[in-house]
C-alpha positions as CSV (number, residue, x, y, z in Angstrom):
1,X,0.0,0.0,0.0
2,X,1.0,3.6,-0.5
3,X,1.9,5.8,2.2
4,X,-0.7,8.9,2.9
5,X,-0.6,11.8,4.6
6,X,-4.1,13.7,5.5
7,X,-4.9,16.3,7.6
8,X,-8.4,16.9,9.2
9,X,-10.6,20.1,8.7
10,X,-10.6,20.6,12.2
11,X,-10.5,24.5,12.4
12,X,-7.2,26.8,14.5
13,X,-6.4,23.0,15.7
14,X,-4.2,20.0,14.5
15,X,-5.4,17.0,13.3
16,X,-2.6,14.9,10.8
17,X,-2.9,10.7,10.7
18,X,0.1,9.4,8.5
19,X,-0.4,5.8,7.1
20,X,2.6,4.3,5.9
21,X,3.5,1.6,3.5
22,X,3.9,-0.7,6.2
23,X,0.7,0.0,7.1
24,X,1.5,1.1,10.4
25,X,-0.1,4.7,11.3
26,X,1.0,7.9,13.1
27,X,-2.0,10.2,14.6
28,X,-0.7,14.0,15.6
29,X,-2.4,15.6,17.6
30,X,-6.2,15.7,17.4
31,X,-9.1,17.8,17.7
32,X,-12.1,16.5,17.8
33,X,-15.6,19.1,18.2
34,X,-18.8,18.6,18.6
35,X,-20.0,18.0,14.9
36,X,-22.7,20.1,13.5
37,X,-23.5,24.0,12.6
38,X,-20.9,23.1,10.0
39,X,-18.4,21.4,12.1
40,X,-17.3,18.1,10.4
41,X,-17.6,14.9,12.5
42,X,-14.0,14.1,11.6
43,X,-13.8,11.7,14.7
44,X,-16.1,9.3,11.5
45,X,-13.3,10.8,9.0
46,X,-10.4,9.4,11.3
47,X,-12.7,5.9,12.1
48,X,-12.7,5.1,8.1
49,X,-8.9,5.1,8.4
50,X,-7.8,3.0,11.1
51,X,-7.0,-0.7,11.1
52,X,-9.0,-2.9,13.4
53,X,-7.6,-5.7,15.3
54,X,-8.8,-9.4,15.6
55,X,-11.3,-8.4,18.0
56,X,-12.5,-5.1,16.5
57,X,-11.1,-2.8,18.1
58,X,-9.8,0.4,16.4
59,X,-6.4,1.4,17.4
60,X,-3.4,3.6,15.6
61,X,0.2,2.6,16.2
62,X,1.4,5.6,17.5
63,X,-0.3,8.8,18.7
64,X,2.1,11.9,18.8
65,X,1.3,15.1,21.0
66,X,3.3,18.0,20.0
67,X,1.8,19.9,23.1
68,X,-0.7,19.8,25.8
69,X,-3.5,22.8,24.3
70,X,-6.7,21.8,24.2
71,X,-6.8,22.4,20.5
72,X,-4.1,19.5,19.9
73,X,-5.7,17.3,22.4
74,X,-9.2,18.1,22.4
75,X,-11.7,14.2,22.0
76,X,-9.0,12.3,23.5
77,X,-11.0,11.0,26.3
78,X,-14.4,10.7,24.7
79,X,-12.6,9.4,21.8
80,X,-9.7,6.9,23.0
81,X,-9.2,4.3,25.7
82,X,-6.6,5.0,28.3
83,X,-5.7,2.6,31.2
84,X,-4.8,-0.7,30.9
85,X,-5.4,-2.8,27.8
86,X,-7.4,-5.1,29.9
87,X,-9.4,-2.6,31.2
88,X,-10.6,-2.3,27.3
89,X,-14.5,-2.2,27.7
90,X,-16.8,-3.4,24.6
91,X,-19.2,-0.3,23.7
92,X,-22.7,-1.0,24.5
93,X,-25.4,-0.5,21.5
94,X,-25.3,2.6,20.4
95,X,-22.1,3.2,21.4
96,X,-18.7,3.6,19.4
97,X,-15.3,1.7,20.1
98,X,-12.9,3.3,21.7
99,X,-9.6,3.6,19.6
100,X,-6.7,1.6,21.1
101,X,-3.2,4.1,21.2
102,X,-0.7,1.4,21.0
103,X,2.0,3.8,21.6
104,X,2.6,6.9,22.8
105,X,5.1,9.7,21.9
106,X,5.0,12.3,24.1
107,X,7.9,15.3,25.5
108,X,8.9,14.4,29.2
109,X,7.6,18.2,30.1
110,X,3.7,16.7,29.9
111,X,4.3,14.3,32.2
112,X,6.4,15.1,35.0
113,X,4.5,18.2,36.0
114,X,1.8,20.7,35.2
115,X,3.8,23.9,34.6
116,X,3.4,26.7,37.1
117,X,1.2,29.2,35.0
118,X,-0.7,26.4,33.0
119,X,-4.2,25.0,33.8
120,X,-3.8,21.7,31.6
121,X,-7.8,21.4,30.0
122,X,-9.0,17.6,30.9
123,X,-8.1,16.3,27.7
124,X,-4.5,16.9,28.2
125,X,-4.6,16.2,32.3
126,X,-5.8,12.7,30.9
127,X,-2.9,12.1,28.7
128,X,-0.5,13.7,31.0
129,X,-1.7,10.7,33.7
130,X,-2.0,8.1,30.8
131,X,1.9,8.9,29.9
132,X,3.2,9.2,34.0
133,X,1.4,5.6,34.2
134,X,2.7,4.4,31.1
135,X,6.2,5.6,32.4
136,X,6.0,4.6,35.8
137,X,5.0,0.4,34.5
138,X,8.5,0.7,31.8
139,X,10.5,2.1,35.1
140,X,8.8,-0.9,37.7
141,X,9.6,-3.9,34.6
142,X,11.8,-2.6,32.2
143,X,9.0,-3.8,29.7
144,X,5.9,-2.8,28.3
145,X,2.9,-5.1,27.4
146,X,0.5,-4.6,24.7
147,X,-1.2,-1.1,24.6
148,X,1.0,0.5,27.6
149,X,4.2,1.7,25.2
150,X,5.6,5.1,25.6
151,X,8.5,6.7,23.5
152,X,9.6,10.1,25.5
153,X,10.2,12.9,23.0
154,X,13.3,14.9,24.1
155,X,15.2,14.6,27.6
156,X,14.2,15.7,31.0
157,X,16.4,18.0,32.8
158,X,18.6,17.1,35.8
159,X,19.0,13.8,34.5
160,X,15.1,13.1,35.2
161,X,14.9,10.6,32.4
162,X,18.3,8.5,32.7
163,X,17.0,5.9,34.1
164,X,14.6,5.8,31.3
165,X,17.0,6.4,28.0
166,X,16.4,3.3,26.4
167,X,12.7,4.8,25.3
168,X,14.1,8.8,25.5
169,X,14.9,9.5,22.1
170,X,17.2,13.2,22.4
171,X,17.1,15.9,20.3
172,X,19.1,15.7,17.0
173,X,18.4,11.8,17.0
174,X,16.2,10.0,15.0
175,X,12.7,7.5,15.7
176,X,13.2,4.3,14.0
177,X,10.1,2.4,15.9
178,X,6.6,2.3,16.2
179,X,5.2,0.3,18.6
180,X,8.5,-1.7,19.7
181,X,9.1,-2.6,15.9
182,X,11.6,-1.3,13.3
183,X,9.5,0.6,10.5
184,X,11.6,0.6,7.5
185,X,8.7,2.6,5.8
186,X,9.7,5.7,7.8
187,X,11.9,8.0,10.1
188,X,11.7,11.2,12.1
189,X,14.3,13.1,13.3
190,X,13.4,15.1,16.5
191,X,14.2,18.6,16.5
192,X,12.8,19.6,19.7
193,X,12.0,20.2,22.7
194,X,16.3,20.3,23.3
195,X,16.3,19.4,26.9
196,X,15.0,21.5,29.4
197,X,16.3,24.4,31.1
198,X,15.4,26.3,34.3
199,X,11.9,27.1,35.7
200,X,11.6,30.0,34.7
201,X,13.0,29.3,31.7
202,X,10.4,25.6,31.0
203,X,7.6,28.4,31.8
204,X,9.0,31.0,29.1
205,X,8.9,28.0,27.0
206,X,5.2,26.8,27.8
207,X,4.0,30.8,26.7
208,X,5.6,30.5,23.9
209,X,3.8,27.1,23.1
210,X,7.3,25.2,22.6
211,X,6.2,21.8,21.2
212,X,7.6,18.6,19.6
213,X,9.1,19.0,16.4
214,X,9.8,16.4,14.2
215,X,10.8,16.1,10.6
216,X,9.6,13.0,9.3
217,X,11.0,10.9,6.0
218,X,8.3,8.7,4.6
219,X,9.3,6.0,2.0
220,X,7.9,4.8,-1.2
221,X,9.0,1.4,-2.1
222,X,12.6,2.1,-1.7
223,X,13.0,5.6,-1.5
224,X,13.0,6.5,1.9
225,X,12.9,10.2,1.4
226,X,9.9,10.1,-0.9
227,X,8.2,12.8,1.5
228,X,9.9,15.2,3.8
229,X,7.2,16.0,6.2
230,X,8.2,19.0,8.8
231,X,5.3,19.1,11.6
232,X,6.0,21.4,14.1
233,X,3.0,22.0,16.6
234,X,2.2,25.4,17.6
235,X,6.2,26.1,18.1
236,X,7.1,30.0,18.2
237,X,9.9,32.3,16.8
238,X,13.2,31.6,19.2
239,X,12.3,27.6,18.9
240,X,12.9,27.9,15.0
241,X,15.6,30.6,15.4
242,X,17.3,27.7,17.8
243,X,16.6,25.3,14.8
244,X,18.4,27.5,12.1
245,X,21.2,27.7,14.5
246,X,21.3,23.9,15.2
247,X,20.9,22.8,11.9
248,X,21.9,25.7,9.2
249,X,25.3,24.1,8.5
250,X,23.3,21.0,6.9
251,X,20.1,21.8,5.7
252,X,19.3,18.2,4.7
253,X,18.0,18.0,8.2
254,X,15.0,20.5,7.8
255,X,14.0,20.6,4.7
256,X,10.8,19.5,3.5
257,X,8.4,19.1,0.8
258,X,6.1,18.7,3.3
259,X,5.3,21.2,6.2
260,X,2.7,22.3,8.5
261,X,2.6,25.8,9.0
262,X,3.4,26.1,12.6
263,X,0.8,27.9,15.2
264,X,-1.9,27.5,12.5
265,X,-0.3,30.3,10.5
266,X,0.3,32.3,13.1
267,X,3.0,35.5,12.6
268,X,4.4,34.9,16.1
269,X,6.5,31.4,14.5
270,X,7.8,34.5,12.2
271,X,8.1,37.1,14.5
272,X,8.4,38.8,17.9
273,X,6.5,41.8,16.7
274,X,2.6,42.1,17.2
275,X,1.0,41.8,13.9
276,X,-2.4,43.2,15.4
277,X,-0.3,46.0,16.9
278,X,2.4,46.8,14.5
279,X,0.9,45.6,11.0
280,X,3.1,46.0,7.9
281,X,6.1,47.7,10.2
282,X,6.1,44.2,11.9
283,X,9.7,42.6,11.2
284,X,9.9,38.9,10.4
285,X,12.7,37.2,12.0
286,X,15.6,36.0,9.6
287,X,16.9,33.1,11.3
288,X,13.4,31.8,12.0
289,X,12.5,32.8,8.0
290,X,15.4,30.3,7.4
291,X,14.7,27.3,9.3
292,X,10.9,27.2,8.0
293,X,12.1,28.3,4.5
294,X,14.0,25.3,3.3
295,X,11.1,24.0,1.0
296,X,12.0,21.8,-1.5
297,X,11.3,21.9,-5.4
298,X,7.2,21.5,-5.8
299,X,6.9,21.8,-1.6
300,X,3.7,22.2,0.1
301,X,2.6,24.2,3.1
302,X,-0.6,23.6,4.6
303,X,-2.5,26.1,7.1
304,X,-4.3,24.0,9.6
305,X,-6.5,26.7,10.5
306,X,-9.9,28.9,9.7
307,X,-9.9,30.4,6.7
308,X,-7.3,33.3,6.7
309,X,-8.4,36.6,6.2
310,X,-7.0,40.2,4.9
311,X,-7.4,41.4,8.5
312,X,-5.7,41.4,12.4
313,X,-6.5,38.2,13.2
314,X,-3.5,36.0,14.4
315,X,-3.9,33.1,14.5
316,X,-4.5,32.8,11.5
317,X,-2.5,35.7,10.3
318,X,-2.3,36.6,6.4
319,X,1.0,38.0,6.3
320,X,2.2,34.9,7.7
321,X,0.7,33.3,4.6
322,X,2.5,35.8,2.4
323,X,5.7,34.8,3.9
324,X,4.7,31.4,3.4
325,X,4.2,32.1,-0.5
326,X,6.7,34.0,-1.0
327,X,9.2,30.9,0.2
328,X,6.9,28.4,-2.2
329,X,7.4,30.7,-4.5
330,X,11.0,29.9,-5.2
331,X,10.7,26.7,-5.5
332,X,7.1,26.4,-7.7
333,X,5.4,25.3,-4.9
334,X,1.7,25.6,-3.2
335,X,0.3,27.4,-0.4
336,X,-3.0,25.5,1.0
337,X,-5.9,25.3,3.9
338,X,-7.4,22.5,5.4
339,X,-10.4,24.9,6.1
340,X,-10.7,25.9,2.5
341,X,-10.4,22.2,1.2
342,X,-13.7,21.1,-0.8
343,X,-15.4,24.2,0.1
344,X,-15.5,26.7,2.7
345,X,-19.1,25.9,3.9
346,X,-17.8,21.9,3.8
347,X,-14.7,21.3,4.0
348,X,-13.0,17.6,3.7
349,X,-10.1,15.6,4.4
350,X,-6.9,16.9,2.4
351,X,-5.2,13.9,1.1
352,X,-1.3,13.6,0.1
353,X,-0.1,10.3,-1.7
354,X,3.2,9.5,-1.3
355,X,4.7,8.8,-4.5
356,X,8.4,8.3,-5.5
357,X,8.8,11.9,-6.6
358,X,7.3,13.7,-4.0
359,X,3.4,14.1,-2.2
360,X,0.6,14.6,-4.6
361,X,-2.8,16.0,-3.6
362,X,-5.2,14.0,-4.6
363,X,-8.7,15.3,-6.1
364,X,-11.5,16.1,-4.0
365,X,-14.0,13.6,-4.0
366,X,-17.1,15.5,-2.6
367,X,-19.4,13.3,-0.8
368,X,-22.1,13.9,2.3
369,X,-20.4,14.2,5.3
370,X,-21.5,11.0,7.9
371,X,-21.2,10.8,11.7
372,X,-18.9,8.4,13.5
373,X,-22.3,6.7,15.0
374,X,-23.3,6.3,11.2
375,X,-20.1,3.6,11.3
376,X,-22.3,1.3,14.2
377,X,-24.7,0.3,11.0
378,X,-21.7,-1.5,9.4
379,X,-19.6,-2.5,11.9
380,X,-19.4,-5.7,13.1
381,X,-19.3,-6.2,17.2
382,X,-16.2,-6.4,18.9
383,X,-15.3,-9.7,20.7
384,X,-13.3,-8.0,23.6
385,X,-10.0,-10.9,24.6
386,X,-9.6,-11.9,28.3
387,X,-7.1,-9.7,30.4
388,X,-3.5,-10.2,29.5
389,X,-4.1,-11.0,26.1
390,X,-2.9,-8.3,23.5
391,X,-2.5,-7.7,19.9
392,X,-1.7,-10.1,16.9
393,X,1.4,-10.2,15.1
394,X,1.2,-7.4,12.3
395,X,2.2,-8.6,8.7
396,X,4.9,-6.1,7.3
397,X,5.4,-4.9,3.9
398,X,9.4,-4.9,3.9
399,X,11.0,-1.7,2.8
400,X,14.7,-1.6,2.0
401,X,15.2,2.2,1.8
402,X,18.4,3.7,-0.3
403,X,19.9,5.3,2.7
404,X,18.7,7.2,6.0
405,X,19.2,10.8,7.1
């Protein structure tokens, strides 16, 4: 199978599931409204996409949070089974599945503590006690059973994660696993967080929304780097400046052909300067121009976001988006928005296939938007397995990829 990027419609939020050749898939982030008064159900739209396993349960191999805001976690406990594995409980009638989150990838700042000036909404209180549990059980065995994996995005300060390192992967380094298995089909080189500074300095950070950034390679048939996927959360202008500086000697790093616009298009990934305040006189920063500038021939930005206006809204902010086309522009490349994607009044899915020379967008295929519950009418019952017993053996489409970065 072909790999596939798509990001959900899912207004100033994130939403981005990544189905590799393997057929192993990678959900970031997620937002998940109340459908209706022209909210898509795209909790139905993410259902249609997932594997199920031998006893029909929906799950996806790994779920990445870039950062605990309620617009990048919003659905997750309506939406997802946490706890235990054997604590998995079959829906009643009516009711959906919850998805099973084989693994989780999550920055060591979500779990340890709630920062000082931060009310975490429940959604991200309830992945910040799934991933302290999910921790705490690797620390007590050294080993994880089915459903309670955790891959820790960046180290703690103080040493904190040490004693953890075999499932820390640092800054600079690259993920080679999903779900305790080599995936041939991809990697992703962590850019960030870079380990952790002071208090004051980790609540600095948390203002300025400092998230997990990770530049992922995603392979057809052999080539590895078919797609160059740069997702970078809702991360702000000295995180990107500290990326230039970290990386500007070898570009191959960063670039992309690939790359969500950071902060839902906001100016302040651009700049220190106020848009709403300052307007045109607002000065873009260079270094941070840099980093997010290294598009690749044909590249692709796309705005998760409402639709951007000619006014002082930020996020999202339109001249970020004239920054962001006048980098594509360069390289013959295409600015887009998920909230523009099929129509402004009904949006859909935007779609990348992952073919040997780069991501294409595929057509939009207009069709009536369906609930999740809609699923129940097709779906056969789950047969829930006794406690202790986890998933099957996954088949593998082997990949032998011409070289990694």
């Amino acid at each position: 199978m072909a790999a596939v990027i798509t990001f959900f419609p899912v207004g100033n939020g994130d939403m981005t599931l990544i189905k590799l050749e393997s057929g192993r898939s990678i959900l970031i982030d997620m937002n998940i409204r109340q459908s209706g008064d022209g909210i898509r159900d795209v909790s139905a739209d993410l259902r249609r996409r997932l594997d199920t396993d031998e006893t029909g349960r929906p799950y996806v191999d790994a779920v990445l949070l870039t950062h605990p805001d309620q617009d990048h976690c919003r659905g997750l406990i309506e939406h997802f089974h946490l706890g235990p594995l054997a604590d998995y409980k079959q829906p009643k009638s009516g009711e959906l599945a919850k998805i099973v989150i084989r693994e989780m990838w999550s920055s060591p700042i979500v779990f340890r503590r709630t920062p000082k000036d931060q009310t975490l909404c429940k959604d991200a209180d309830a992945w910040r006690k799934e991933a302290r549990r999910r921790v705490n059980l690797y620390k007590a065995n050294r080993k994880f059973a089915a459903g309670d994996r955790i891959q820790v995005m960046g180290e703690d300060r103080d040493g904190k994660t040490d004693d953890i390192a075999e499932i820390v992967v640092k800054a600079g380094k690259t993920i080679t696993s999903i779900d305790g298995n080599t995936d041939t089909a991809f990697r992703g080189r962590l850019l960030a967080p870079k380990g952790q500074g002071t208090d004051e300095e980790e609540e600095r950070r948390s203002k300025n929304h400092s998230s997990v950034i990770v530049r992922f390679s995603v392979a057809n048939g052999e080539k590895l780097h078919a797609c160059r996927f740069l997702s970078g959360g809702d991360a702000m202008v000295g995180i990107w400046e500290r990326i230039w500086a970290d990386h500007s000697a070898d570009t191959n790093t960063i670039n992309y052909h690939l790359m969500q616009a950071p902060h839902h298009c906001s100016w302040h990934s651009l700049s220190y300067d106020s848009w709403g305040d300052l307007g045109e006189k607002a000065k873009v920063s260079p270094d941070a121009r840099k980093a997010l500038g290294q598009a690749l021939s044909g590249a692709y930005i796309v705005a998760t976001s409402k639709p951007i206006k000619n006014d002082k809204d930020d996020p999202p902010c339109i001249r970020a988006k004239r920054e962001y086309e006048a980098i594509l522009s360069s390289v013959n490349g295409v600015f887009l928005n998920t909230s523009l994607h099929g129509g402004e009044d009904d949006p859909v899915p935007m779609e990348f296939d992952v073919n040997a020379t780069g991501p294409k967008l595929r057509a939009v295929v207009k069709q009536a938007a369906t609930s999740a519950r809609s699923l129940l009418r097709t779906s056969t019952a789950a047969t829930i397995p006794p406690a202790g017993i986890g998933f099957p053996p996954r088949p593998v489409t082997p990949v032998k990829p011409a070289g990694f970065a």
